[in-house]
C-alpha positions in Angstrom: 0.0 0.0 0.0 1.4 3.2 -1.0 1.9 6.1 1.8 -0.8 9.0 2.5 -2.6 10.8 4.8 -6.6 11.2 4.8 -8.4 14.1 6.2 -11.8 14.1 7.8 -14.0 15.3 10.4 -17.0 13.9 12.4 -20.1 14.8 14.6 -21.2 17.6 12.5 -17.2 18.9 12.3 -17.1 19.1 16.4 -13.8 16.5 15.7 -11.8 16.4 13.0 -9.1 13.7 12.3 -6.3 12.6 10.2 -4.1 9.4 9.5 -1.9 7.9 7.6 -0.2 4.3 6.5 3.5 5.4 6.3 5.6 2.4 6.0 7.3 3.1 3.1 8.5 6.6 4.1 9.5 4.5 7.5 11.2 1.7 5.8 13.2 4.3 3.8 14.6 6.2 7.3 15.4 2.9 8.3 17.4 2.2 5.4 19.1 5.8 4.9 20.4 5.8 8.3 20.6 2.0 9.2 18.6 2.5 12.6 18.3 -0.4 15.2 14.7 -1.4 15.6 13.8 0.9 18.5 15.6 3.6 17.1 13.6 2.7 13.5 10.0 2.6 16.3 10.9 5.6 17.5 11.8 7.8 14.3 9.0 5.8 12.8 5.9 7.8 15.4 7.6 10.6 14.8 7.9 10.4 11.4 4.1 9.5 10.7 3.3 12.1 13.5 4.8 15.1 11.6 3.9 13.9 8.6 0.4 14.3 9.9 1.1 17.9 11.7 2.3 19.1 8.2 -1.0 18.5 6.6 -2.6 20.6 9.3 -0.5 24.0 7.6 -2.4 25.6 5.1 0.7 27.6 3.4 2.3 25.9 0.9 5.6 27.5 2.2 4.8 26.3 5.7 7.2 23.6 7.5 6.6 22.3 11.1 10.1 20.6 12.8 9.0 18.1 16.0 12.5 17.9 18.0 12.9 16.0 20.9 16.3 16.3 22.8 16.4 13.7 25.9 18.4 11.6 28.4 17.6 8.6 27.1 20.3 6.2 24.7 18.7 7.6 21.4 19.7 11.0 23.0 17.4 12.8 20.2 15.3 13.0 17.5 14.7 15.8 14.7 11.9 15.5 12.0 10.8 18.3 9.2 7.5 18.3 7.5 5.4 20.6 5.1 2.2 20.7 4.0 2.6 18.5 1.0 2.9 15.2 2.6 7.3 15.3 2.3 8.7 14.3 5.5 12.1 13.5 6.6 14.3 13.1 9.9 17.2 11.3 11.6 18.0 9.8 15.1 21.3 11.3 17.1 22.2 7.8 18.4 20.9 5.2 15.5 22.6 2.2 16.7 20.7 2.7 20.2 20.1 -1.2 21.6 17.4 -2.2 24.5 15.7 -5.2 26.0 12.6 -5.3 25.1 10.0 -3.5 27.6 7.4 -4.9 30.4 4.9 -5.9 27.6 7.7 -7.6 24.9 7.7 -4.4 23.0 10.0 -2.4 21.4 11.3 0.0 24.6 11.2 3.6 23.4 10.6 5.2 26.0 13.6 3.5 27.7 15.2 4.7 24.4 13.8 8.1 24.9 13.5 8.8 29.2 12.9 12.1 30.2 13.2 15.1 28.1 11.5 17.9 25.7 9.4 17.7 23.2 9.6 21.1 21.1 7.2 21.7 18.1 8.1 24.9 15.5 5.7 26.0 12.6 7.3 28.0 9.9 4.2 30.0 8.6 6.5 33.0 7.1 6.0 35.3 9.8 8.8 37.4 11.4 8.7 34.8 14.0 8.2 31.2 13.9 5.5 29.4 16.4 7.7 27.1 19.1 5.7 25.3 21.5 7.3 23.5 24.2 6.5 20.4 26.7 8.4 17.7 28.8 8.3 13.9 27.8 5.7 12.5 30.3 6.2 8.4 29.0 8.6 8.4 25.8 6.5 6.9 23.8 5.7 9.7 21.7 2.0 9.1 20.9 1.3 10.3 25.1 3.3 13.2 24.6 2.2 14.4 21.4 -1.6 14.5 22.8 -0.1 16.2 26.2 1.2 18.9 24.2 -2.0 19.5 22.1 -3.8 19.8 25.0 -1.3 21.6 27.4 0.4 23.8 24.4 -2.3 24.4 21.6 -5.1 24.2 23.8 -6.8 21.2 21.8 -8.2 18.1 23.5 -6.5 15.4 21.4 -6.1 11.7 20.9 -2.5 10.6 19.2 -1.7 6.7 18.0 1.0 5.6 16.6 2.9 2.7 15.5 5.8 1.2 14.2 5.8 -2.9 13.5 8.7 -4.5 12.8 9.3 -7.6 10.7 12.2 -10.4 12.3 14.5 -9.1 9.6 14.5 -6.1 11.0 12.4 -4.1 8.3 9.6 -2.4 8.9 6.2 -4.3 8.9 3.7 -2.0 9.4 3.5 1.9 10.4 1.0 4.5 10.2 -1.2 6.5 13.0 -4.0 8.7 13.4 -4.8 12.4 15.1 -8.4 13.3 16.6 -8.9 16.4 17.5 -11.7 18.0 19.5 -13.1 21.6 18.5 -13.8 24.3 20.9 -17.6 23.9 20.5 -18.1 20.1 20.9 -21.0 18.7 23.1 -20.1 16.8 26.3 -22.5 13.7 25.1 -19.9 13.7 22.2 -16.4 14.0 24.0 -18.1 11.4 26.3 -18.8 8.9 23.7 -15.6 9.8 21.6 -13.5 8.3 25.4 -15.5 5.3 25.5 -14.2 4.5 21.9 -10.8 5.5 22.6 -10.5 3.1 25.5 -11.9 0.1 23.5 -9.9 0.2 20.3 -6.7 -1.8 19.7 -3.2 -0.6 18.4 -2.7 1.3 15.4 -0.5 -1.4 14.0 -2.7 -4.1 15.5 -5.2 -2.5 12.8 -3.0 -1.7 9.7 -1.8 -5.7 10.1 -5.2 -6.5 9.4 -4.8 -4.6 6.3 -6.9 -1.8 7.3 -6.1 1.9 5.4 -6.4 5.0 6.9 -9.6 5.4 5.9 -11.1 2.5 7.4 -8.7 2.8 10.4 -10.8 6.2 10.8 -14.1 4.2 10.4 -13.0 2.2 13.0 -12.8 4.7 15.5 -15.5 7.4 14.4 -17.8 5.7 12.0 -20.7 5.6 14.6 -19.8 10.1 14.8 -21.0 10.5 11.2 -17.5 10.4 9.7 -16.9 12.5 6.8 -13.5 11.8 4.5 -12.5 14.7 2.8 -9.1 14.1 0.8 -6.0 12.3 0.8 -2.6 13.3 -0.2 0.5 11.0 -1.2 3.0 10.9 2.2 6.8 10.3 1.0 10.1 10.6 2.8 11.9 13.6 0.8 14.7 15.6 1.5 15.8 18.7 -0.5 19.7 18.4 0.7 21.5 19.8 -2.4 25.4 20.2 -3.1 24.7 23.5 -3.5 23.4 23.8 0.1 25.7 21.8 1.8 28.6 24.4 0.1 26.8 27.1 1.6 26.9 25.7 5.4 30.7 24.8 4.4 31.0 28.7 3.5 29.6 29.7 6.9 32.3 28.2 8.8 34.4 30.3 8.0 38.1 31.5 6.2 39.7 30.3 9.1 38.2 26.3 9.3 38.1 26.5 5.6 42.1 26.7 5.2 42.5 24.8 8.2 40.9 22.2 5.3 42.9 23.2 2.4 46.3 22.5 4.8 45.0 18.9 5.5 45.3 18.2 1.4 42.7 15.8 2.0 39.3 15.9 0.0 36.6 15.9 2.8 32.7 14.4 3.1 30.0 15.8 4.4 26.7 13.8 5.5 23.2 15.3 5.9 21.7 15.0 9.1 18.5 14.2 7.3 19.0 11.6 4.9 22.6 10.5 4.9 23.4 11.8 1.7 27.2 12.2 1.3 29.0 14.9 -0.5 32.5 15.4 -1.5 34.7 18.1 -1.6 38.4 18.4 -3.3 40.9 20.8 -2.2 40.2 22.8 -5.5 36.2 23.0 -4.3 37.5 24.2 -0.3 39.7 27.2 -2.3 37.0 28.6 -4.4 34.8 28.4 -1.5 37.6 30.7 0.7 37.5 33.1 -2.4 34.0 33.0 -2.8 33.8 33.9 1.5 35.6 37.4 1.1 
C-alpha cells in the first residue's frame, strides 16, 4: 500500500481527524540511516506524527520541525514536514540497543526517558511558532496529545505505530490524530473516550490490512464520519550540493584553510537523509575566495 494521509472530520465537524499508513516513508529512514529497531520505532511515530502535523499547515511555504532532545540512549530525534505530505528526519544515536520493555515491545521510552518535546511552525512570519512540553512516558503518541492539550489548547487523541518484521524491516507503520473543536457537546467527548478506551493498536489495525480510511471508520464511524481528501505521504529531503557548500562557506576562512592545509578531500553527511558529498581541495579554495 502506498503512503498517505486522509483528512476528515466527524459529529457535524465538532472532531476532525487525520491518518496515515506510512511504511514506506519508514522503511526508507530505516534504510538511509541504518537504525536499530527501537531507534527505527521511535523515528518511525515521529515520522508519521509530523507527517500528519504538516497536513494541518495551510501555506504551501509552511514547515513544522517536532524535535525531541532527551536523556535517554537515542539522545534525540529531529523530523521536518510541510504541508505537502514530504517528511524526513534522523536519530542522534541510531545504533541505540534495548531489551525489550514490560509488555515484549520495542522500549522507546527506555530509548527516549525524560526530556523535551519542542514543536516549530514555519508560517513566514517574522517569527516562527515554538511550542514546548516535557516527555511525560517516551513513547511519543502520550506526549504528542499532552502537548496538544497543554500547548495548543486542543483536547486530542494521538496513535502511533511502528511494526517491525524479524529481519529487522519495517512491517507496518501509520497513525492517526483526533482532535476535538472548541464547540463540541459533552455527550460527544463522552462517547468519543468510551471509543478510545476500546480500540486496539494502530498497527494491530494496519496488520489487518486496514487503510487509513477504514482505520478512521473504525474509530468514528458511529460520529458520522466524513472523508474529505488524501494526499500522497513520502520521505523527501531537499539536501542539495549547492546547500551543503553554503553551510561549508559559513564556517568560516579560518576552518576552511585549516581544510585546504589537510590536502585531503573531505565528506560531508546530511543529518536528514545520509546523503554524502564530496569536496576536493580545488572546491574548499574557491569556496575561501567565494567567503571574502
Amino acid at each position: 500500500m502506498k503512503d498517505y494521509i486522509v483528512r476528515a472530520t466527524a459529529a457535524d465537524d465538532q472532531i476532525r481527524a487525520f491518518a496515515i499508513t506510512s511504511r514506506g516513508l519508514v522503511e526508507e529512514a530505516r534504510t538511509r540511516h541504518n537504525t536499530s529497531p527501537v531507534a527505527t520505532a521511535a523515528l518511525g511515530r515521529l515520522l508519521s506524527a509530523g507527517a500528519m502535523m504538516g497536513a494541518m499547515m495551510k501555506g504551501d511555504q509552511d514547515l513544522l520541525t517536532l524535535q525531541i532532545k532527551c536523556s535517554g540512549p537515542i539522545q534525540g530525534l529531529t523530523v521536518t514536514a510541510d504541508a505537502k505530505g514530504n517528511v524526513k528526519g534522523f536519530v542522534e544515536n541510531p545504533e541505540v540497543m534495548l531489551p525489550p520493555n514490560s509488555k515484549g515491545k520495542l522500549d522507546v521510552g527506555g530509548a527516549l526517558d525524560l526530556g523535551i518535546l519542542t514543536v516549530i511552525k514555519d508560517m513566514g512570519l517574522k517569527e516562527p511558532y515554538s511550542g514546548q512540553t516535557e516527555l511525560k512516558t517516551g513513547e511519543i503518541a502520550e506526549d504528542l496529545t499532552y502537548y496538544f492539550a497543554n500547548s495548543e489548547q486542543v483536547p486530542s487523541s494521538v496513535g502511533l505505530g511502528v511494526l517491525m518484521d524479524k529481519d529487522n524491516t519495517v512491517r507496518q507503520a501509520g497513525g492517526f490524530i483526533i482532535q476535538l473543536m472548541p464547540f463540541v457537546e459533552d455527550g460527544v467527548v463522552d462517547k468519543l473516550e468510551q471509543k478510545l478506551n476500546s480500540i486496539d493498536s494502530v498497527t494491530s489495525y494496519l496488520d489487518r490490512g486496514f487503510t487509513p480510511e477504514q482505520l478512521l471508520t473504525e474509530i468514528l464511524g458511529e460520529f458520522g464520519l466524513e472523508i474529505h481528501d488524501k494526499m500522497d505521504a513520502q520521505f523527501h529531503c531537499n539536501c542539495s550540493r549547492e546547500r551543503v557548500e553554503k553551510a561549508l562557506i559559513s564556517v568560516g576562512r579560518k576552518n576552511l584553510n585549516e581544510m585546504v592545509q589537510d590536502g585531503k578531500p573531505i565528506e560531508v553527511k546530511c543529518h536528514f537523509c545520509n546523503t554524502p558529498y564530496t569536496f576536493d581541495v580545488e572546491d574548499l579554495k574557491n569556496m575561501i575566495k567565494r567567503s571574502k
